[in-house]
C-alpha positions in Angstrom: 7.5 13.6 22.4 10.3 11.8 21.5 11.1 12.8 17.7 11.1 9.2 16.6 8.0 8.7 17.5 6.8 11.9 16.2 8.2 10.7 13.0 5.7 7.6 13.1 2.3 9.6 13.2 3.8 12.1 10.5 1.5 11.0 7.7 -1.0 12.1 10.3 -0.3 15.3 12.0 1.6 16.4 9.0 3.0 20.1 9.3 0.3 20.1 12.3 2.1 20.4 16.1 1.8 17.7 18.4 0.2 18.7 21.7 -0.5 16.7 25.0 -3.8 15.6 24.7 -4.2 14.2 28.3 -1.5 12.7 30.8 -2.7 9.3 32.5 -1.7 7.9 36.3 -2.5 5.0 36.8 -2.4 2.8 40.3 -2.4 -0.8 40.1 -2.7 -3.7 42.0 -2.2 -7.5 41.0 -3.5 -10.7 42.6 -2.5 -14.1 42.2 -5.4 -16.7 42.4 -4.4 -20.1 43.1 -6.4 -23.7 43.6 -6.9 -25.0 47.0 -3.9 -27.3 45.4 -1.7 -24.2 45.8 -1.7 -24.3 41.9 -1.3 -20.5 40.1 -4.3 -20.2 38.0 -4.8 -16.3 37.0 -3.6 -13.3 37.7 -5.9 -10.6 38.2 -5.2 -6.9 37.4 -7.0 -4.1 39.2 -6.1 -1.0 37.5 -7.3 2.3 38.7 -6.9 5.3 35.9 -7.0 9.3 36.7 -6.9 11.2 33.4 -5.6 14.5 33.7 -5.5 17.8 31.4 -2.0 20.2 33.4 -3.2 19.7 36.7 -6.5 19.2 36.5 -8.5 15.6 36.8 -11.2 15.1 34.4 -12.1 11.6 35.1 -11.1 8.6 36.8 -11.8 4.6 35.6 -11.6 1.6 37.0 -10.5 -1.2 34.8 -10.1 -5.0 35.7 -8.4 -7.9 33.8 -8.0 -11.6 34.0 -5.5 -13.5 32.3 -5.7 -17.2 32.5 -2.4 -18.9 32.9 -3.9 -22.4 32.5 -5.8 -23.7 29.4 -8.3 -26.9 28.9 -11.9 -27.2 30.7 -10.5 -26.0 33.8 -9.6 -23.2 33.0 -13.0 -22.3 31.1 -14.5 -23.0 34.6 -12.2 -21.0 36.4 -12.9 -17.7 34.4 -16.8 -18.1 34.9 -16.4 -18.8 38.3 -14.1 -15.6 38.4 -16.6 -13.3 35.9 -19.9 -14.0 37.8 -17.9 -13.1 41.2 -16.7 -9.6 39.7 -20.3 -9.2 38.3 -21.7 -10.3 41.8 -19.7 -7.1 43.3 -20.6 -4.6 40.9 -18.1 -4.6 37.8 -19.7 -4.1 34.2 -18.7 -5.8 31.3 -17.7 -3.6 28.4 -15.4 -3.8 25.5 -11.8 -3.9 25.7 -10.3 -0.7 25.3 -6.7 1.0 25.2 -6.6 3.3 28.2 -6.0 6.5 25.9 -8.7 5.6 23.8 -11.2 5.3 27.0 -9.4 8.8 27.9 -10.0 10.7 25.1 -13.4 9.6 24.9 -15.3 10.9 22.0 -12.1 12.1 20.2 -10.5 9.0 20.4 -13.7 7.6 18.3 -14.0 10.5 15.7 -13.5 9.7 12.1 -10.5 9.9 10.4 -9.2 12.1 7.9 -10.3 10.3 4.9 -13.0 7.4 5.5 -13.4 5.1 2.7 -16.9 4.6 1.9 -18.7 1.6 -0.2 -20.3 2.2 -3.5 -23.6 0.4 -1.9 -26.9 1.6 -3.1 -28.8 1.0 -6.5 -26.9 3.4 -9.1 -23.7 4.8 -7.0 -22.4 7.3 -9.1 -19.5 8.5 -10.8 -18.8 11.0 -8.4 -18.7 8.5 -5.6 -16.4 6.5 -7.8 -14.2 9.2 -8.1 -14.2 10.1 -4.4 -13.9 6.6 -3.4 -10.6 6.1 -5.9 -8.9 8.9 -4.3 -9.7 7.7 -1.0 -8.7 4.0 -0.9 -5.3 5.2 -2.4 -4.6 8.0 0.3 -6.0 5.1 2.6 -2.8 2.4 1.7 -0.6 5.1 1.6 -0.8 6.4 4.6 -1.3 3.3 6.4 2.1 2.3 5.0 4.2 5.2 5.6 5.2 4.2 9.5 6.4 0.9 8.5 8.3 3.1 5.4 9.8 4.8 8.3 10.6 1.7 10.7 12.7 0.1 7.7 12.0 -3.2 9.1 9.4 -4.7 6.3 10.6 -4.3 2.9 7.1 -4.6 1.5 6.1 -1.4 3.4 8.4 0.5 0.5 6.8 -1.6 -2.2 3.3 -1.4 -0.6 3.8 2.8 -0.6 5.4 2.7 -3.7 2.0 1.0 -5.8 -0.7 3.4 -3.4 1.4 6.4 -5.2 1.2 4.7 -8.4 -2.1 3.4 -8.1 -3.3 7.0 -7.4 -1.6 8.5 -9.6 -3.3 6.6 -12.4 -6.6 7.0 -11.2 -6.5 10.5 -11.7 -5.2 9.5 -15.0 -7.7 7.6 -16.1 -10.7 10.2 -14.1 -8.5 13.4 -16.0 -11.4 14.2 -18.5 -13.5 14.7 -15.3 -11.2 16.5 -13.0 -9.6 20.1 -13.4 -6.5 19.8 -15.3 -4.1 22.4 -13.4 -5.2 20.5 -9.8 -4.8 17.5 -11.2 -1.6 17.6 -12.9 -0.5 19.2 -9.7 -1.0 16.1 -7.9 0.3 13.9 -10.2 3.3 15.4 -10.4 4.0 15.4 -6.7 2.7 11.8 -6.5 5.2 11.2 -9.3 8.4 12.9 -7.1 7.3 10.6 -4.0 7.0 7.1 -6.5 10.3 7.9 -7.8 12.1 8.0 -4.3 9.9 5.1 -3.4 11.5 3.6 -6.4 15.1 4.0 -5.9 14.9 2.2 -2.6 12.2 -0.5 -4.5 14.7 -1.2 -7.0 17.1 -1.9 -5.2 15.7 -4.3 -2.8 14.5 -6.2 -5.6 17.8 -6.5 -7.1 19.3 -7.5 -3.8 16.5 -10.4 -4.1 17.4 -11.3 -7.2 21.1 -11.9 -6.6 20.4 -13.8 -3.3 18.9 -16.4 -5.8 21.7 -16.9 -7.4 23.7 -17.6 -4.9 23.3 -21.3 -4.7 23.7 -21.7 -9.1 26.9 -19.5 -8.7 30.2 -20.8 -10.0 32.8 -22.2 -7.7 34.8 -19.5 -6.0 32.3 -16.7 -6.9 30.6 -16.3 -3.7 33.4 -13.9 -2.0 32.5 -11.9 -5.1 28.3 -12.2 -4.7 28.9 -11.1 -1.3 30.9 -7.7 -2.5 27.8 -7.2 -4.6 25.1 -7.6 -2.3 27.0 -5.5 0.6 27.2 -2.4 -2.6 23.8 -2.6 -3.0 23.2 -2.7 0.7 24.9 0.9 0.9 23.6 2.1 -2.0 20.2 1.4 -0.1 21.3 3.1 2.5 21.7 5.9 0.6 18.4 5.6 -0.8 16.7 5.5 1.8 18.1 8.3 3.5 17.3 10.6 0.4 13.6 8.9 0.7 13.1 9.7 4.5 14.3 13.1 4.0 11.5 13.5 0.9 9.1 12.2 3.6 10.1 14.6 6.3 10.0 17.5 4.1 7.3 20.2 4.0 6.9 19.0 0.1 6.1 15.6 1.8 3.4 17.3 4.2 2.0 19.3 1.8 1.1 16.7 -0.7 -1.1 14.6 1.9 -3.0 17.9 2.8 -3.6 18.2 -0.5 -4.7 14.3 -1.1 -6.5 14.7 1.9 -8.7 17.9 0.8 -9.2 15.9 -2.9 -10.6 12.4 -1.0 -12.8 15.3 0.5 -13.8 17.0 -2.8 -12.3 16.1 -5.7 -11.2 18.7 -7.9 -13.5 18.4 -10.6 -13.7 20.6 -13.6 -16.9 22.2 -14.1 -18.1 21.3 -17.4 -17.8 17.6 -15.9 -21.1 17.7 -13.8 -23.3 15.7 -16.4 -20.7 13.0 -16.4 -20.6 12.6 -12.3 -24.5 12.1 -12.4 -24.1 9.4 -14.4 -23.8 5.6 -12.7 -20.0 4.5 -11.1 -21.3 1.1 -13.5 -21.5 3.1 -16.5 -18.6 6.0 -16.3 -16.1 3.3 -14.9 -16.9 1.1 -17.9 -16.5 3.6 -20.1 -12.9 4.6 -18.6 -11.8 0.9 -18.6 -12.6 0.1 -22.2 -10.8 3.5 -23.3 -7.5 1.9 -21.3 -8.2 -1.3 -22.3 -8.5 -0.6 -26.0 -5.5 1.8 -25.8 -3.3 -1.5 -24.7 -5.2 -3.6 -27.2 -4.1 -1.1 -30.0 -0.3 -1.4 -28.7 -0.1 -4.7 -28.3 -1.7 -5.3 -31.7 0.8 -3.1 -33.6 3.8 -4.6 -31.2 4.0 -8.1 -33.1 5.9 -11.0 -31.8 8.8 -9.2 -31.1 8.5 -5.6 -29.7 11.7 -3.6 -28.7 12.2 -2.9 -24.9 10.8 0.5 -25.5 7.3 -0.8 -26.4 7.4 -3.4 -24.2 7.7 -0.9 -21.4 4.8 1.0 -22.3 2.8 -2.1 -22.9 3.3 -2.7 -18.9 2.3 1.1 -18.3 -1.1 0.8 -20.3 -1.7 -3.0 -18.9 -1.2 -1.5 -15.4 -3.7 1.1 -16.3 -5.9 -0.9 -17.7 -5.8 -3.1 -14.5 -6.5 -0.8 -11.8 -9.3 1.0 -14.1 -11.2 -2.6 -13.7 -10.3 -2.9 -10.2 -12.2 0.1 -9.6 -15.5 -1.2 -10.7 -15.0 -4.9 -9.5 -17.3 -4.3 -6.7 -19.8 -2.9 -9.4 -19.6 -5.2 -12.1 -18.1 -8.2 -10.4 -16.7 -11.2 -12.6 -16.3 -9.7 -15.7 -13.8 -6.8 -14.0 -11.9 -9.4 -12.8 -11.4 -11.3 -15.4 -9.8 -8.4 -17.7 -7.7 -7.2 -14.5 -6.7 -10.5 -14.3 -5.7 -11.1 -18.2 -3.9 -7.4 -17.6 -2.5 -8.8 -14.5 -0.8 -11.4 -16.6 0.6 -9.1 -18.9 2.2 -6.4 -16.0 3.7 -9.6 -14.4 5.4 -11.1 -17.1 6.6 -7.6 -18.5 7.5 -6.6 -14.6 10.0 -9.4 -14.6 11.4 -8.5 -18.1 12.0 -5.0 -16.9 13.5 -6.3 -13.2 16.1 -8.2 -15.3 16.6 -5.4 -17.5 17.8 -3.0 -14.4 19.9 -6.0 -13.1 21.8 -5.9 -16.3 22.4 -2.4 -16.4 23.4 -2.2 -12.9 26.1 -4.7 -13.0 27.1 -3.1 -16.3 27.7 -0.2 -14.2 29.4 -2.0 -11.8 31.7 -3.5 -14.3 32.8 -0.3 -15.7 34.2 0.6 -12.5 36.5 -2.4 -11.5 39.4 -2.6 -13.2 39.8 -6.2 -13.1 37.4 -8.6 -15.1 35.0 -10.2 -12.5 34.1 -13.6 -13.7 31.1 -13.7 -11.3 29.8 -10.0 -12.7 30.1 -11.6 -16.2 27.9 -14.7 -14.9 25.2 -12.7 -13.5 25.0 -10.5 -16.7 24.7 -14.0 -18.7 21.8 -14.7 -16.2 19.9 -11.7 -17.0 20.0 -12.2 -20.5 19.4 -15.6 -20.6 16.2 -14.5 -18.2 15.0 -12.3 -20.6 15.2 -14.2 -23.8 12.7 -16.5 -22.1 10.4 -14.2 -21.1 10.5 -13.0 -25.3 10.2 -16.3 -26.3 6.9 -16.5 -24.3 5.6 -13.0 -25.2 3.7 -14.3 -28.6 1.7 -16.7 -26.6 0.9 -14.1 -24.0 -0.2 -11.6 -25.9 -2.1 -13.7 -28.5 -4.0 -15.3 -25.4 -4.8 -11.8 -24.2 -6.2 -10.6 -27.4 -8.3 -13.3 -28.1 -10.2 -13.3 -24.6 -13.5 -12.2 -25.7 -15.3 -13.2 -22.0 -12.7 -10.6 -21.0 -13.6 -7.8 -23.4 -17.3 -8.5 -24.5 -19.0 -6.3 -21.1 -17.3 -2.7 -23.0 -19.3 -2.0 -25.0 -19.1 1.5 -24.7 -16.9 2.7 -26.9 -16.6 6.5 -25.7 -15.4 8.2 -22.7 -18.0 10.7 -21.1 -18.2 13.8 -22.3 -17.6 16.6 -19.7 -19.5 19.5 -21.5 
């Protein structure tokens, strides 16, 4: 197999070889159906499939399609005519299949590694809602990590980048039920993989941000823009090289072995068992008012004007706090939403404050290395600021309007997380 492609299915066979699972011939023939006006109406594909394992044939299929190369009433008519004709001499309808999957048969249909599964049912409980957290994470992240590899959607990286995070919280927030050496294990390794993920983020934002300035940019600035945006191109490159190498590593492999076995059975610490027979309703709520009250506390004590330090870890415990309700939104419904939503509004704001804050200091950097005064790197540092100052001048309001949304708050009313002895 070609190693690109081997590359693509990596978050799937891992450190596992790739083998030939079966090698397909196929023999084809096409027809052309016209009108009695001589018009081309369909062509018609008689495909004939012998699936082989070495040299030995397991199974032949016959497959036969018809594409349409007219639209409109006619063409409606033309298929039926062509459908009941195919039926007439003994073909069977059946559901449209890729030839390898038809191949393979029943282990082309198996379950995948880690299957997601709804918290239907009466009382789902914790345990399921542990499971399940794991497993929607490990889900995104591994659908993700091709188009990582493919470079061509930038929102792959960003889409990775929040799975790992995501997770990584969870077992955060589940810790008091899990085993703390397996757990901190993973959270660690999910940590490394965020913080290559970020590098590469960070930097694609940036380039975003500086593309819209491009049109507000002083007169005969833009040769100097460009300069930027082409350092931060490299610099990207260089990012992302380090990040494919993290994701072709052993390290890499090992990590979704590990996720995978945890989606499986979740390494739960012993003394948690009367905990994970409770309800998911119950033990979520409790979680998500413990990280909900943590930022309430913070952003109480903040004020009007917290430093960049505290503002930061306001946006960590929001973010917490956000994906703890998301957890239970299928559970409890509107009232999760409502306080992700109001800590929604507070990662947003603060996500902006800290995107402008890595502009700056990125073209501070850049600064200290030219030795000529760049009027358009001195612009663009104004711009951040200016951003910024904004953003603080609307903080007050934010955080005032978070903190007095009772409808928000008024469901957790536990006060305590569940005790694991």
């Amino acid at each position: 197999m070609p190693a690109a492609a081997a590359d693509l299915v990596r978050a799937y066979s891992r450190s596992r070889p790739l083998v030939n699972a079966a090698t397909l011939r196929t023999t084809r023939f096409t027809i052309d159906i016209y009108q009695p006006t001589g018009q081309r109406v369909a062509e018609l594909v008689d495909d004939t499939v012998s699936v082989y394992d070495g040299n030995l044939l397991l199974k032949t299929f016959r497959e036969i399609e018809v594409e349409l190369l007219i639209s409109g009433d006619l063409a409606d008519d033309i298929l039926s005519t062509i459908e009941h004709l195919l039926l007439d001499a003994g073909a069977v309808g059946d559901t449209p299949l890729p030839k390898l999957v038809r191949a393979l048969s029943p282990r082309a249909s198996a379950k995948p590694d880690v299957v997601v599964k709804p918290l239907d049912g009466s009382h789902p409980s914790a345990r399921r809602l542990v499971r399940r957290s794991i497993a929607a994470s490990l889900v995104q992240m591994i659908r993700h990590d091709a188009g990582v590899r493919l470079g061509d959607d930038p929102e792959a990286v960003h889409a990775l980048r929040v799975a790992t995070r995501k997770l990584r919280s969870h077992l955060r927030t589940f810790a008091p039920l899990l085993d703390p050496e397996a757990n901190r294990s993973l959270r660690d390794e999910l940590s490394w993989l965020a913080s290559s993920l970020g590098v590469v983020r960070e930097n694609e934002v940036l380039t975003e941000r500086l593309r819209e300035r491009e049109t507000s940019m002083p007169k005969g600035s833009a040769a100097s823009l460009r300069r930027l945006i082409e350092l931060l191109a490299q610099q990207r490159l260089d990012a992302r090289l380090n990040l494919l190498a993290d994701m072709r590593s052993p390290r890499y492999d090992r990590l979704i072995d590990n996720l995978v076995r945890a989606a499986h059975r979740p390494p739960f610490n012993t003394n948690a068992k009367p905990a994970l027979r409770q309800s998911a309703a119950r033990v979520g709520t409790q979680f998500t008012a413990h990280a909900w009250r943590s930022l309430e506390h913070l952003l109480r004590a903040a004020g009007d004007a917290p430093s960049p330090d505290t503002l930061h870890e306001i946006r960590i415990r929001a973010k917490r706090a956000r994906y703890a309700a998301d957890l239970i939104e299928s559970i409890i419904g509107e009232p999760a939403t409502r306080l992700s939503d109001a800590a929604s509004s507070i990662q947003a704001m603060l996500g902006e404050h800290h995107d402008s804050a890595l502009a700056e200091q990125w073209l501070r950097e850049v600064r200290r290395t030219r030795t000529r005064r760049d009027p358009a790197v001195e612009y663009l540092i104004a711009c951040e600021q200016r951003d910024r100052s904004e953003l603080e001048a609307q903080w007050a309001h934010l955080s005032h309007q978070v903190l007095t949304d009772k409808k928000a708050t008024k469901w957790l009313r536990i006060k305590q997380r569940p005790r694991t002895t």
